[in-house]
C-alpha positions in Angstrom: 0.0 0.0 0.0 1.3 3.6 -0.5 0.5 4.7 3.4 2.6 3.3 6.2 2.6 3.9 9.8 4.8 3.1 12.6 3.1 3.1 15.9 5.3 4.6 19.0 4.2 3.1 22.4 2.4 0.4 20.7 1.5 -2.1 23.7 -0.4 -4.7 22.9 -1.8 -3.3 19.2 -5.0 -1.6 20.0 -4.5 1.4 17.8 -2.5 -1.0 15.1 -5.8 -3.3 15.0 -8.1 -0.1 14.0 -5.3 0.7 11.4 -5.3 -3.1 10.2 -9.3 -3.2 10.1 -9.1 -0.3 8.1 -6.8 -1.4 5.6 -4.2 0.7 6.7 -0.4 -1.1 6.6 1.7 -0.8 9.9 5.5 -1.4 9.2 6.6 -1.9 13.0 5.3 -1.1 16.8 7.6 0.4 19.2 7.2 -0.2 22.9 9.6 -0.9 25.9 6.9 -3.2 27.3 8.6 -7.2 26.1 5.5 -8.6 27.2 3.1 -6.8 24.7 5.1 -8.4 21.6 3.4 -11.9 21.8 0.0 -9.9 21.3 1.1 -7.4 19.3 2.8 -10.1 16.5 0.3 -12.7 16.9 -3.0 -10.4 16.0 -1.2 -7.8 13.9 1.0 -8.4 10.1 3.9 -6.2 11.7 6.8 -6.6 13.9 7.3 -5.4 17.2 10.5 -3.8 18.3 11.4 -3.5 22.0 12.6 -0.5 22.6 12.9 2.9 24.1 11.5 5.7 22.3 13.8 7.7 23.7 16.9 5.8 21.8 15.0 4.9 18.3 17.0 6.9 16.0 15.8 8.9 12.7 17.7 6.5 10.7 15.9 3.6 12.1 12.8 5.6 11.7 12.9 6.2 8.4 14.0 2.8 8.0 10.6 1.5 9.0 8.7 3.9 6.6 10.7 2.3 4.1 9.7 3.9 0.3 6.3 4.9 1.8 4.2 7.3 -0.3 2.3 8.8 2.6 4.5 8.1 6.2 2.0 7.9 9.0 3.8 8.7 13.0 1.4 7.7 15.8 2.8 8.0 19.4 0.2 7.3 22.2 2.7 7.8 24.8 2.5 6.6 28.4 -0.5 8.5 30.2 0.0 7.9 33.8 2.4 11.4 33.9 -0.4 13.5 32.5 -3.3 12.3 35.4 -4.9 14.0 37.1 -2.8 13.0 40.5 0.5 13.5 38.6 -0.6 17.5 37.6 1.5 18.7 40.7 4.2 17.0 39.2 4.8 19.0 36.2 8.7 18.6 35.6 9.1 19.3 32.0 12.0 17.1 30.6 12.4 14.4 33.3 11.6 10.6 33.1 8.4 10.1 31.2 7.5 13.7 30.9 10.0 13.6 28.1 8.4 11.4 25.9 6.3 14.0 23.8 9.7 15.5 23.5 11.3 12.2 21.9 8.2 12.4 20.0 8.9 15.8 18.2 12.3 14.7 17.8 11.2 12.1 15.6 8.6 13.8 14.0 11.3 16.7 12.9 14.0 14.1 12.0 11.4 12.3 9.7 8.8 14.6 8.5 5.9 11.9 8.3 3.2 13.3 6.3 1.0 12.7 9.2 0.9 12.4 12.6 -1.4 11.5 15.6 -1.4 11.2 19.2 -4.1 9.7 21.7 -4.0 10.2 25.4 -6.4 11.4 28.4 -8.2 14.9 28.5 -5.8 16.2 31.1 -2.2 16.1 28.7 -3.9 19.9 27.4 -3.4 21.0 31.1 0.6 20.1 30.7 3.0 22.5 29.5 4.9 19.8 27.2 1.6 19.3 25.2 1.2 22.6 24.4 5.2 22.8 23.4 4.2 19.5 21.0 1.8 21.1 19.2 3.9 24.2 18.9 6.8 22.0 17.6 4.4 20.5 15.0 2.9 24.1 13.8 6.6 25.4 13.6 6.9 22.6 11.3 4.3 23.5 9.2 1.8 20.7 10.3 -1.5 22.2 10.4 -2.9 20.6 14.1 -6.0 19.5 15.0 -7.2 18.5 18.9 -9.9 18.0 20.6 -11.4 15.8 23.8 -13.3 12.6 22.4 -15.7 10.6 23.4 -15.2 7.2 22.4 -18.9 5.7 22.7 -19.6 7.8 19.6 -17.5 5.4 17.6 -18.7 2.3 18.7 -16.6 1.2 22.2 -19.1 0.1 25.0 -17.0 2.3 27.2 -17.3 6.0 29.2 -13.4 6.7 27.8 -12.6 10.5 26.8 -9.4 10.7 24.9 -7.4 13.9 24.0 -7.2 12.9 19.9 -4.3 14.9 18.3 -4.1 15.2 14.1 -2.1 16.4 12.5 -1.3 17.3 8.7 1.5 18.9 6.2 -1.5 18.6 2.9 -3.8 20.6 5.0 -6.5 21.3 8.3 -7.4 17.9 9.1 -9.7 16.9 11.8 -11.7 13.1 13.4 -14.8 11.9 11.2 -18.3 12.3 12.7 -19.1 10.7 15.3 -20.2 6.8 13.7 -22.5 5.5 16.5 -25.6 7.6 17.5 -26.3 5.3 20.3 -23.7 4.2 23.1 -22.9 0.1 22.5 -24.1 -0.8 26.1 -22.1 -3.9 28.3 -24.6 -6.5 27.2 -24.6 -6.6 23.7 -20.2 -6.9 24.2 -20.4 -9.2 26.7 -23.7 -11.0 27.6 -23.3 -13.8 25.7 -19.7 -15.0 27.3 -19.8 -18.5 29.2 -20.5 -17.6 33.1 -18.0 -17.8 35.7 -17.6 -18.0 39.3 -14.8 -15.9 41.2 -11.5 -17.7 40.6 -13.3 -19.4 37.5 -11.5 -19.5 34.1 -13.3 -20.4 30.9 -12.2 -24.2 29.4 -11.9 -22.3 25.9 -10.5 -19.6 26.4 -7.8 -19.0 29.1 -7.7 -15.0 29.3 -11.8 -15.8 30.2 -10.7 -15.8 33.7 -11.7 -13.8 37.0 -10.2 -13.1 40.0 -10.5 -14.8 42.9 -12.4 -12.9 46.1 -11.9 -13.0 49.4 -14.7 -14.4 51.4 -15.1 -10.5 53.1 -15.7 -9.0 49.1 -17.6 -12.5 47.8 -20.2 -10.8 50.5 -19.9 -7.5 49.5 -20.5 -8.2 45.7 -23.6 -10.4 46.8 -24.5 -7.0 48.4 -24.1 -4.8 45.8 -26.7 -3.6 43.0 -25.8 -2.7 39.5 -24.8 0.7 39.3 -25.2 1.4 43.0 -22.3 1.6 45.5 -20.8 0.7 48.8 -23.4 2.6 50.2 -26.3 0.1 49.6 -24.7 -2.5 52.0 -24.8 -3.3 55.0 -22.8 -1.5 57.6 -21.1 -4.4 58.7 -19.5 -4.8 55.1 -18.3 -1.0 54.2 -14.9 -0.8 54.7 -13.5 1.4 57.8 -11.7 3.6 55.5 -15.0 4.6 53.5 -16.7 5.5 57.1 -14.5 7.8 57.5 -14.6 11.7 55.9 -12.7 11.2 53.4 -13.7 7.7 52.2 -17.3 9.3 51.5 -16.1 10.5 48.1 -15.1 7.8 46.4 -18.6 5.6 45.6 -17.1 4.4 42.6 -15.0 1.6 43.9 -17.0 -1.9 44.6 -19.4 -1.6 42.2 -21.0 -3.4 39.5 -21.4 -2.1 36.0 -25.1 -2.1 34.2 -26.0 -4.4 31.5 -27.4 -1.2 29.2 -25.0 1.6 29.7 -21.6 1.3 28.6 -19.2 0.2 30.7 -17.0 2.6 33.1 -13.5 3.2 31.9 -11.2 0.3 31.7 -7.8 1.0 33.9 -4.9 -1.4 34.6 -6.6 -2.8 37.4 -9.8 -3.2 36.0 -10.1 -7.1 36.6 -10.3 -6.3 40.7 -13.8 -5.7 42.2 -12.6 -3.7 44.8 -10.7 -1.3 42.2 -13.3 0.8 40.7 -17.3 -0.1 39.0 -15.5 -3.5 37.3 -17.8 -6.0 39.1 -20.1 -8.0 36.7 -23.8 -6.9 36.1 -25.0 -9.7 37.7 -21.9 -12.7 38.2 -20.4 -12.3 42.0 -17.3 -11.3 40.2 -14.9 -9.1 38.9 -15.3 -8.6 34.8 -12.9 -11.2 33.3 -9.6 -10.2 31.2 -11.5 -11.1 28.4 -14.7 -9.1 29.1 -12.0 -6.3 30.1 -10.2 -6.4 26.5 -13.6 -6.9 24.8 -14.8 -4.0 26.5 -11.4 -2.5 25.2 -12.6 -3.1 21.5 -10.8 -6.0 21.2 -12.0 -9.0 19.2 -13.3 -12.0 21.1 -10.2 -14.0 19.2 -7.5 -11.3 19.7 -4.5 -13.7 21.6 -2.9 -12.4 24.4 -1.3 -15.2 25.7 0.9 -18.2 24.1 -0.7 -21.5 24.5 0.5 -23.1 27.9 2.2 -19.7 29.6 0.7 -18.7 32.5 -1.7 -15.9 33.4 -0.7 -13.1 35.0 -3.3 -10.6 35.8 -1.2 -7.9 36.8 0.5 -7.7 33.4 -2.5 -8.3 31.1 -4.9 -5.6 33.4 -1.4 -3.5 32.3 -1.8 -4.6 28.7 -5.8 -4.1 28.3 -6.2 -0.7 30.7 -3.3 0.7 28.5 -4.4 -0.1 25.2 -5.9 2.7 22.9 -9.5 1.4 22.2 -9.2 -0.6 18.8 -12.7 1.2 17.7 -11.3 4.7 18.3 -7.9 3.7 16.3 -10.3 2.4 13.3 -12.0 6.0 13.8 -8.3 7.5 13.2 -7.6 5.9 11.0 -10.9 6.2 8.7 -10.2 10.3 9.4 -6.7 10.3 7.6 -8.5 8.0 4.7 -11.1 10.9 4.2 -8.4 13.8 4.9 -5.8 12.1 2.0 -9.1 11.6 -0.3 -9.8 15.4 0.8 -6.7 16.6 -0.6 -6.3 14.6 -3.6 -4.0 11.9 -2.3 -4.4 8.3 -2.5 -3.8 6.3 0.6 
């Protein structure tokens, strides 16, 4: 095809998959992340390279691209520095902070014709976006951003992303929204095999919950969908949510609802006690499965090779990480309609 991308910070091929379901080629995925190469290579035609953004060189770079017609850069770097926690924490060129800033140095050395980033609403707030996008429009990339909701392109998910475009042929901006209605939990997940808590699925390994304690297995029982800690009992709320300060965080130990989408999926999303992740009506967490389904993923998207073990701590990691593979496809299908725009084939 005359379009390649490379995808910076690639984990485990969420944005890749959209590219791939759209038709678009990916030469190579970049991540420092080993563990996100089995899933990356095993759903996706293109090779992952472990590595540090911060030591890929141009030459390597442009390597990749190859004799591409249309070069493609995407770079959904590491979002943990830009939350909302990490906002008093602003240190402009240290640790991760500088990734945006290996980013431009890429984006200068190589001059890709376009380039886009995804992270969470709070990166505007931080002084090294705002130097990004001025490094881009120095370049002459005309720059588009804007906060995203991705249930309006199909993910059964409450998950606002900052979307960043950007363009030398011209203003370029996200398609329409695809989905008028929000894809709700039931129609992604109702029809996997039920579990119990420690359950895994004889099918399909990563169709596996977490165990609970015999404390939370009560606490689940207790719980209602979309309700909170508050509906129990007072012999099951935990002593740290009595207090003050516990009273405003309801969201933790609760179930999801079968006909709204689903909150938004973090690292730790497969533990009932982390956030609204238990089932609608299971007395469990959601399974890594339901969690990468939930992600966008395809039921048949492999994150594990047959006979290794599962370990919940790197594939919550892997799934909570991922960009959605819907709101890649989206991407994707708005720098198909900018190249058509502008009189250039993809």
């Amino acid at each position: 095809m005359a379009m390649t991308c490379v995808d910076l910070f690639c984990g485990a091929g969420g944005l890749t998959h959209g590219f791939v379901k759209e038709g678009l080629k990916v030469a190579a995925g970049i991540d420092l992340d080993g563990a996100c190469q089995y899933p990356y290579e095993s759903n996706n035609d293109s090779k992952f390279l472990e590595r540090d953004v911060s030591d890929l060189t141009v030459e390597e770079l442009e390597r990749l691209f190859g004799r591409a017609k249309v070069k493609v850069l995407a770079g959904c770097a590491p979002c943990q520095p830009f939350s909302t926690y990490s906002q008093r924490y602003d240190i402009k060129r240290n640790g991760r902070w500088s990734l945006l800033y290996e980013f431009a140095r890429l984006v200068e050395g190589t001059m890709p014709d376009i380039v886009t980033m995804e992270n969470v609403p709070t990166v505007e707030k931080h002084e090294v976006f705002h130097d990004f996008v001025a490094d881009l429009e120095a370049l002459g990339y005309h720059v588009w951003s804007e906060i995203v909701d991705s249930t309006h392109y199909g993910l059964p998910q409450t998950r606002r992303r900052m979307v960043l475009l950007a363009s030398l042929y011209g203003p370029i901006r996200m398609i329409d929204r695809t989905h008028s209605k929000p894809r709700t939990v039931r129609q992604v997940i109702g029809r996997l095999p039920p579990l119990n808590a420690g359950e895994s699925a004889a099918r399909d390994k990563l169709h596996v919950a977490a165990k609970l304690s015999p404390l939370n297995l009560k606490r689940i029982r207790a719980s209602k969908p979309g309700g909170t800690w508050k509906d129990w009992p007072k012999h099951l709320v935990a002593e740290c949510h009595k207090a003050e300060s516990g009273r405003t965080y309801p969201g933790v130990y609760g179930r999801m609802e079968w006909d709204k989408p689903s909150p938004t999926m973090t690292t730790q999303c497969f533990g009932f006690g982390n956030g609204r992740f238990g089932h609608p009506e299971q007395d469990r967490a959601i399974s890594l499965r339901e969690a990468a389904v939930l992600q966008g993923f395809p039921k048949s998207y492999k994150f594990v090779a047959k006979g290794d073990p599962i370990h919940f701590k790197v594939l919550g990691r892997m799934i909570g990480n991922a960009v959605p593979v819907g709101l890649g496809q989206a991407i994707a299908k708005s720098i198909k309609v900018h190249l058509d725009e502008v009189g250039i084939a993809s």
